[in-house]
C-alpha positions as CSV (number, residue, x, y, z in Angstrom):
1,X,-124.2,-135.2,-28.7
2,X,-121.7,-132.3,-29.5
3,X,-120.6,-132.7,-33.3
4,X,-117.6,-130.9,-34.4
5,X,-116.5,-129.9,-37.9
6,X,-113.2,-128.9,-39.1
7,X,-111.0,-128.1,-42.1
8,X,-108.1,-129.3,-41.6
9,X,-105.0,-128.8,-44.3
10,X,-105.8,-131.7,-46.5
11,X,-109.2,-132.3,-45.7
12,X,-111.2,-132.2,-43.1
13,X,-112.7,-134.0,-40.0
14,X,-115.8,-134.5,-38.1
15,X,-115.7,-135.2,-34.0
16,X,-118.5,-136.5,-32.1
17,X,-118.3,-136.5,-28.6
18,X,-121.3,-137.2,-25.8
19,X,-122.4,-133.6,-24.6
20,X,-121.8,-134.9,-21.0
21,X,-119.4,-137.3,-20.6
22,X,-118.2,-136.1,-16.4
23,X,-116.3,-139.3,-16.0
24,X,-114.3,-138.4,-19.9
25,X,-114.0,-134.8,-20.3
26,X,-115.2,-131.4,-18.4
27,X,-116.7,-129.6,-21.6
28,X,-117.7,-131.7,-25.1
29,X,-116.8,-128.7,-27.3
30,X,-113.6,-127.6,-25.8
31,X,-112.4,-131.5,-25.9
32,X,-113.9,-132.4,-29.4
33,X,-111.1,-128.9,-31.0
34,X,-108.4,-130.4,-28.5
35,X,-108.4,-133.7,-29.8
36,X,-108.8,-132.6,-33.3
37,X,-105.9,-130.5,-33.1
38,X,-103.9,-133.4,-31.2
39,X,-104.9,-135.6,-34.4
40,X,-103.6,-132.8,-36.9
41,X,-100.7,-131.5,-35.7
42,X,-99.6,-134.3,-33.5
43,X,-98.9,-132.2,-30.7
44,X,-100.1,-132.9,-27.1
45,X,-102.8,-130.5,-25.8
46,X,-103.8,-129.8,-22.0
47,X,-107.5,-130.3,-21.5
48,X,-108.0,-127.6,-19.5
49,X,-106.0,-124.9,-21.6
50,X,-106.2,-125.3,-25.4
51,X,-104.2,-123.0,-27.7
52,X,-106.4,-122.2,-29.8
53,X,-103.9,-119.5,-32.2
54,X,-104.6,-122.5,-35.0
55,X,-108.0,-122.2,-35.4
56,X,-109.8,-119.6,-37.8
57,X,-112.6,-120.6,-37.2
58,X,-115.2,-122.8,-35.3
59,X,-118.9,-124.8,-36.4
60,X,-120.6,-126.6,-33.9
61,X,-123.9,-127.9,-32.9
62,X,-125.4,-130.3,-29.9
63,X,-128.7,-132.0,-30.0
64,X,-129.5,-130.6,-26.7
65,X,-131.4,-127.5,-27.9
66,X,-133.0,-129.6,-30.8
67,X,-134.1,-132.6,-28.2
68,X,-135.9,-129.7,-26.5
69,X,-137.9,-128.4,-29.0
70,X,-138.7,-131.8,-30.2
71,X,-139.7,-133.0,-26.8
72,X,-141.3,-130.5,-26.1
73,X,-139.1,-130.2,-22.8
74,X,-138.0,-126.2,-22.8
75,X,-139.3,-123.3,-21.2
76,X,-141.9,-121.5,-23.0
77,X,-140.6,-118.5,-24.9
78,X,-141.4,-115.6,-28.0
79,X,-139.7,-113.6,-30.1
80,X,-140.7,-110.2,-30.6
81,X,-139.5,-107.9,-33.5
82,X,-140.2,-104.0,-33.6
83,X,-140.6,-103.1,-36.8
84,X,-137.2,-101.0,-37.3
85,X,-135.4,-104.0,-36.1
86,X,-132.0,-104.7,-38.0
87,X,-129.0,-106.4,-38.0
């Protein structure tokens, strides 16, 4: 799943959308802002090209990478730190 949370004026709203839903949409993300912003401002949005000039910012998060660790499905991986790494 792709979950999607936005502040909207007002309030705010939560979208959750199948990652992969071919037959639906082309990308969960980029349709989960579209219909949000349909369902705020009440104006029509093209799938394919959102305007995106009324959004500050953007949270999201999908189970995919989760399910893999959980599973125990991914590739194996490791983090290495030297130590004058910073931010």
């Amino acid at each position: 799943f792709t979950d999607i949370y936005a502040e909207v004026p007002g309030g705010h709203r939560v979208m959750k959308l199948l990652s992969v839903d071919p037959a639906n949409y082309k990308d969960a993300p980029r349709e989960g802002i579209r219909r949000i912003l349909e369902e705020v401002t009440g104006i029509p949005h093209d799938p394919d090209s959102v305007d995106t000039s009324r959004i500050e910012w953007i949270r999201m998060g999908t189970t995919v990478a989760t399910n893999a660790l959980l599973e125990r499905k991914g590739r194996r991986t490791a983090l290495v730190i030297t130590k004058g790494f910073r931010d």
